[in-house]
C-alpha positions in Angstrom: 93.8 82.6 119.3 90.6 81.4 118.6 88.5 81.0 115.4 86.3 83.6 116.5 88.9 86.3 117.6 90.0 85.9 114.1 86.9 85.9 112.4 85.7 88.9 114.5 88.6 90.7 115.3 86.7 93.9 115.8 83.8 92.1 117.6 80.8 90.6 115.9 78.3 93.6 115.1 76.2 94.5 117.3 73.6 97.5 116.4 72.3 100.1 118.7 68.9 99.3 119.8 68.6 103.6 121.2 67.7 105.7 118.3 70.4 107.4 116.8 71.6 110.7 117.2 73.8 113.4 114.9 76.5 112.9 117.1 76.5 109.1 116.7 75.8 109.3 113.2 79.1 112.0 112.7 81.2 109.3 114.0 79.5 106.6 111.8 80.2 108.9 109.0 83.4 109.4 109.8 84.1 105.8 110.3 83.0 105.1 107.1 85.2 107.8 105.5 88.4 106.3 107.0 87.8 103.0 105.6 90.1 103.9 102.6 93.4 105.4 104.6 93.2 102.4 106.1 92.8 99.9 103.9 96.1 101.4 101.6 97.6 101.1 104.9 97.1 97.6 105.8 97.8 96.7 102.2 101.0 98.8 101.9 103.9 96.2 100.8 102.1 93.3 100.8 103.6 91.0 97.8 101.6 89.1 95.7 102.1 86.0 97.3 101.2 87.3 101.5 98.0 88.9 99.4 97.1 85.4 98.6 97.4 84.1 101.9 94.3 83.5 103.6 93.7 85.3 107.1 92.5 82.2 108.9 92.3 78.7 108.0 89.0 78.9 105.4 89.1 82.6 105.4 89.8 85.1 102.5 93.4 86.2 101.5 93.3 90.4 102.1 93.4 90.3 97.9 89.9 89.1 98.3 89.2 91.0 101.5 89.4 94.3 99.2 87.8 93.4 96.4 84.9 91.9 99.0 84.9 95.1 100.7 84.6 97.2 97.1 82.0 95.5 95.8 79.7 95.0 99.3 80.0 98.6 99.8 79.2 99.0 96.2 75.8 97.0 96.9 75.8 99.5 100.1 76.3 102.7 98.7 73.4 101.9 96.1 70.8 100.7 99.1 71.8 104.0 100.8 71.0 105.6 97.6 67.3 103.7 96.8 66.2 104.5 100.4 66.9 108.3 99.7 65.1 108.2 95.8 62.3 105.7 96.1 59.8 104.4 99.0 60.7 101.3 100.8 62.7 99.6 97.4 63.7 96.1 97.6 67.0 95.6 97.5 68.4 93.2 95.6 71.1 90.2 97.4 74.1 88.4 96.6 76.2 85.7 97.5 79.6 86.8 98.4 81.3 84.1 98.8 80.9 82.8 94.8 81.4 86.5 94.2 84.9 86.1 96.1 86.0 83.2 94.1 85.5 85.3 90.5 88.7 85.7 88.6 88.0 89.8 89.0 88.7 89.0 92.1 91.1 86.3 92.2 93.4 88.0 89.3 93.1 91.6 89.5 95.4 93.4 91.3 93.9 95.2 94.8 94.9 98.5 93.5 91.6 98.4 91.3 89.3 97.8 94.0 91.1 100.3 96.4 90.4 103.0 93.9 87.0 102.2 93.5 86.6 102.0 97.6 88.5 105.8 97.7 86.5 107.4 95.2 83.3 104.9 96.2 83.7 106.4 100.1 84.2 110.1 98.9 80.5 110.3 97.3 79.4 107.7 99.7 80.5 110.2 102.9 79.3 113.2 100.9 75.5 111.5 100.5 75.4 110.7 104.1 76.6 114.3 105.6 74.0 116.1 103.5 70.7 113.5 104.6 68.5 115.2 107.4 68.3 113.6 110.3 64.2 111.8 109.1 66.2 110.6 105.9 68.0 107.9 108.2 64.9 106.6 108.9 64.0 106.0 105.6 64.0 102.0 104.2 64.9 99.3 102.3 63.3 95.9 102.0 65.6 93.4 102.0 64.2 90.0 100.4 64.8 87.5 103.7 65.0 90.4 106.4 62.1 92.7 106.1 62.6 96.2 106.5 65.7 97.9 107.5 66.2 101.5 108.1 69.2 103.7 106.7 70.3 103.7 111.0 70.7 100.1 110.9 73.0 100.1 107.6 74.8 102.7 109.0 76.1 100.9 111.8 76.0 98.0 109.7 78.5 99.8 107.5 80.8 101.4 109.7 81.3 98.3 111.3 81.9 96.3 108.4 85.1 97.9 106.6 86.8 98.5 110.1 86.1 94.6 110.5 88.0 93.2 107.2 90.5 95.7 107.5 91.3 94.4 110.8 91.4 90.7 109.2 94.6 92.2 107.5 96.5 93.7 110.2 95.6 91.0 112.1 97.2 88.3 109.2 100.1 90.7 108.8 100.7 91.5 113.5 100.7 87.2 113.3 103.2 86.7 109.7 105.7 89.6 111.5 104.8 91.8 108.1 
């Protein structure tokens, strides 16, 4: 397998370069929403020790993977909710990988972060079913990539918690757990 099947095991993202419409953003939504089910899934079982085992070569351990996926859609959740509350805000960055090494996230068991990522995707799914359809075109400015409009996170989104849950199942399909 290569590097990149493992790194991208969902495919790399890819946005839609058609406006959106309610029926794509439903299914955004709802991919969103499921992030959560299957996350505990992937993680069900999973000793200390295979949580601490890296997905690839270089790659994080699905330990990190949650915590990385709790506190990105953290930053996410409060884009989404600047965009809706402010004009054009700039959003502010961070480095995940430093982030990844922090002993929150190095120590703490994945339990924490799946409960923040359950209640986190409730509110998260709520917000984004009650925007009208001109709130997705609302923005953010992100510091080294301009403007980027709620559409583009969306997708962004969706995409991204489907992707590192993937890095799990994949680990686990290849280690027989």
């Amino acid at each position: 397998m290569s590097d990149d099947d493992l790194r991208y095991p969902t495919g790399k993202f890819t946005p839609e370069t058609e406006p959106l419409g309610a029926e794509a953003r439903a299914a955004l939504i709802d991919r969103i929403a499921e992030v959560p089910a299957l996350l505990e899934g992937a993680l069900d079982g999973l000793t200390d020790e295979q949580l601490d085992t890296p997905y690839r070569d270089g790659g994080w351990s699905p330990r990190q993977l949650t915590h990385h996926i709790a506190d990105s859609h953290l930053n996410s959740f409060v884009r989404f909710k600047l965009a809706v509350t402010e004009d054009n805000p700039t959003i502010c960055t961070y480095e995940q990988e430093p982030w990844a090494e922090t002993p929150d996230v190095r120590e703490v068991p994945v339990a924490a972060s799946l409960a923040i990522v359950k209640g986190l995707h409730e509110r998260w799914a709520h917000l984004l079913r009650s925007l009208r359809p001109d709130d997705f075109g609302r923005t953010v400015r992100h510091p080294e990539h301009g403007r980027i409009d709620l559409d583009f996170l969306l997708q962004l989104y969706a995409w991204h918690g489907h992707h590192h849950v993937a890095h799990i199942q994949g680990l686990r399909a290849r280690r027989g757990w």
